[in-house]
C-alpha positions in Angstrom: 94.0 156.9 119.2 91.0 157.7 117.1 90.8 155.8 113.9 94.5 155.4 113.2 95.3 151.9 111.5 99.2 152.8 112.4 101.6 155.0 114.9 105.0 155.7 113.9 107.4 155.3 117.4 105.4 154.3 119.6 108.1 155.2 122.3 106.2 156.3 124.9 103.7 154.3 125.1 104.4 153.6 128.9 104.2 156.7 130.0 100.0 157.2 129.1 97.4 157.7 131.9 96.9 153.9 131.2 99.2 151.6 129.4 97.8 148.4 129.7 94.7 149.0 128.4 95.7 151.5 125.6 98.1 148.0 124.2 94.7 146.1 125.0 93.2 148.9 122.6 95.4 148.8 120.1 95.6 144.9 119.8 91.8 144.5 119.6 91.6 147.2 117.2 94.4 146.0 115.2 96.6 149.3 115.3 99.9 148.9 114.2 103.2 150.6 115.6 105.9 151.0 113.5 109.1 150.5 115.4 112.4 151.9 114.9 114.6 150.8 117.3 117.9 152.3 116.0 115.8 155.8 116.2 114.7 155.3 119.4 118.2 154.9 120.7 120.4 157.3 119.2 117.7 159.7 119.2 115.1 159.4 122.3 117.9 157.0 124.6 115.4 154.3 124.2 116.5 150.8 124.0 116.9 147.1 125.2 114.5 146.9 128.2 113.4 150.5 128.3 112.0 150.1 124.8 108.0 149.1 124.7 108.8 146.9 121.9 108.8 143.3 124.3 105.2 145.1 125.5 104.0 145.3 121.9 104.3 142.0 121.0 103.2 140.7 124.5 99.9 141.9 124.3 99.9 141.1 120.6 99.6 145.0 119.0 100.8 144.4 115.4 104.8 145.9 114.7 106.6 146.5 112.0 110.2 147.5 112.3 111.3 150.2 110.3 113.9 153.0 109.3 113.4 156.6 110.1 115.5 159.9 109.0 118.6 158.2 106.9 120.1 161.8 107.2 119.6 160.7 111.1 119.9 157.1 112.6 121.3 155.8 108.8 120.3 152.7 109.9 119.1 149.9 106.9 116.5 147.0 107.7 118.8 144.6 108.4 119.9 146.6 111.1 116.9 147.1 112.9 116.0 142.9 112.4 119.6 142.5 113.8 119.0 144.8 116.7 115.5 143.3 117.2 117.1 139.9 117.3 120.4 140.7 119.5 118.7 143.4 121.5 115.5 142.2 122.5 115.4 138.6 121.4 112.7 138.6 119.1 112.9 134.8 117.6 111.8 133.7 114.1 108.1 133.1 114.3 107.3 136.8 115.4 110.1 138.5 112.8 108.1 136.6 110.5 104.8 137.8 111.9 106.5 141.6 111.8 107.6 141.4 108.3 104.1 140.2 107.0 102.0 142.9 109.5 104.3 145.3 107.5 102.7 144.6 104.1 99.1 144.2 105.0 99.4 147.5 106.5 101.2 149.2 103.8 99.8 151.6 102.0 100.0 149.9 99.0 97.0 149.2 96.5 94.9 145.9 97.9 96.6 143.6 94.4 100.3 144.7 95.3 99.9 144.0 98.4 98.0 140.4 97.6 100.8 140.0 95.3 103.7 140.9 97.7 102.3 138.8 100.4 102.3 136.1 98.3 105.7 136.3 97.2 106.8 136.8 100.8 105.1 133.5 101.5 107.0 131.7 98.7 110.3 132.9 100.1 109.6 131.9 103.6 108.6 128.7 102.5 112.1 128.0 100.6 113.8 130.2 103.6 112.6 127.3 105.8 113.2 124.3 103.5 116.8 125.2 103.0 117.3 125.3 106.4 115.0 122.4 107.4 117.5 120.4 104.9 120.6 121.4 106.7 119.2 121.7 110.2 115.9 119.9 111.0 115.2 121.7 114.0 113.3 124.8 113.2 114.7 128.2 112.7 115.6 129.8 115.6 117.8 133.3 116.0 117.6 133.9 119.3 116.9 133.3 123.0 113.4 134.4 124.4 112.5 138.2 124.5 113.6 140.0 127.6 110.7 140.1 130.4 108.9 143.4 129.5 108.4 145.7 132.5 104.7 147.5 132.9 106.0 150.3 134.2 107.8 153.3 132.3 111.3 153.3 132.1 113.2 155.7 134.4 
């Protein structure tokens, strides 16, 4: 892993010499994965359980999810939240988490990304009064993730 501050896929993750402590690794050092689940499907056959994703965020290694190749998956953002949501019931509190790992590890310039994650803030903020107002419990898009597996997929 080196020095690396991100990993694009991440896919196969499950299939080092030692998993467990390489997502141990990665969360204490604060690597992030980017995460492209539409990718990972139509391309590598990875998805719902078989995907590390539920591992990830189990032992708390920052994700963002992300595109790839639109000349590939043509997938958008909201597709991969959708799938994240429907396909591995990631709930609101960790999307939220996701979306705000993906700015502080952008590589944008330190007062874009102050100023984006600031503005993200505000728009959770009225995101979840709006829908306080018309539903007081809190938001909620899906069931609990699936049970990862430590082992690799076969």
């Amino acid at each position: 892993m080196g020095h690396a501050r991100r990993i694009g896929h991440g896919g196969g993750v499950m299939y080092e010499d030692d998993p467990l402590t390489l997502l141990r690794e990665m969360a204490a050092k604060r690597v992030l994965v980017e995460v492209a689940l539409s990718s990972n499907d139509w391309i590598l056959g990875i998805k719902g359980k078989r995907h590390p994703l539920a591992m990830y965020l189990k032992y708390g290694v920052p994700v963002a999810l992300v595109t790839d190749d639109a000349g590939v998956a043509r997938s958008t953002m909201t597709q991969e939240f959708q799938k994240a949501v429907e396909d591995h019931g990631v709930d609101y509190r960790t999307l939220k988490r996701m979306v705000t790992d993906s700015l502080e590890y952008s590589f944008a310039d330190e007062a874009t990304r102050t100023r984006l994650k600031s503005d993200l803030a505000a728009a959770f903020r009225a995101f979840e009064q709006r829908t306080q107002a018309t539903n007081p419990e809190p938001p909620a898009l899906s069931p609990q993730p699936p049970a990862p597996s430590p082992q690799p997929p076969e």
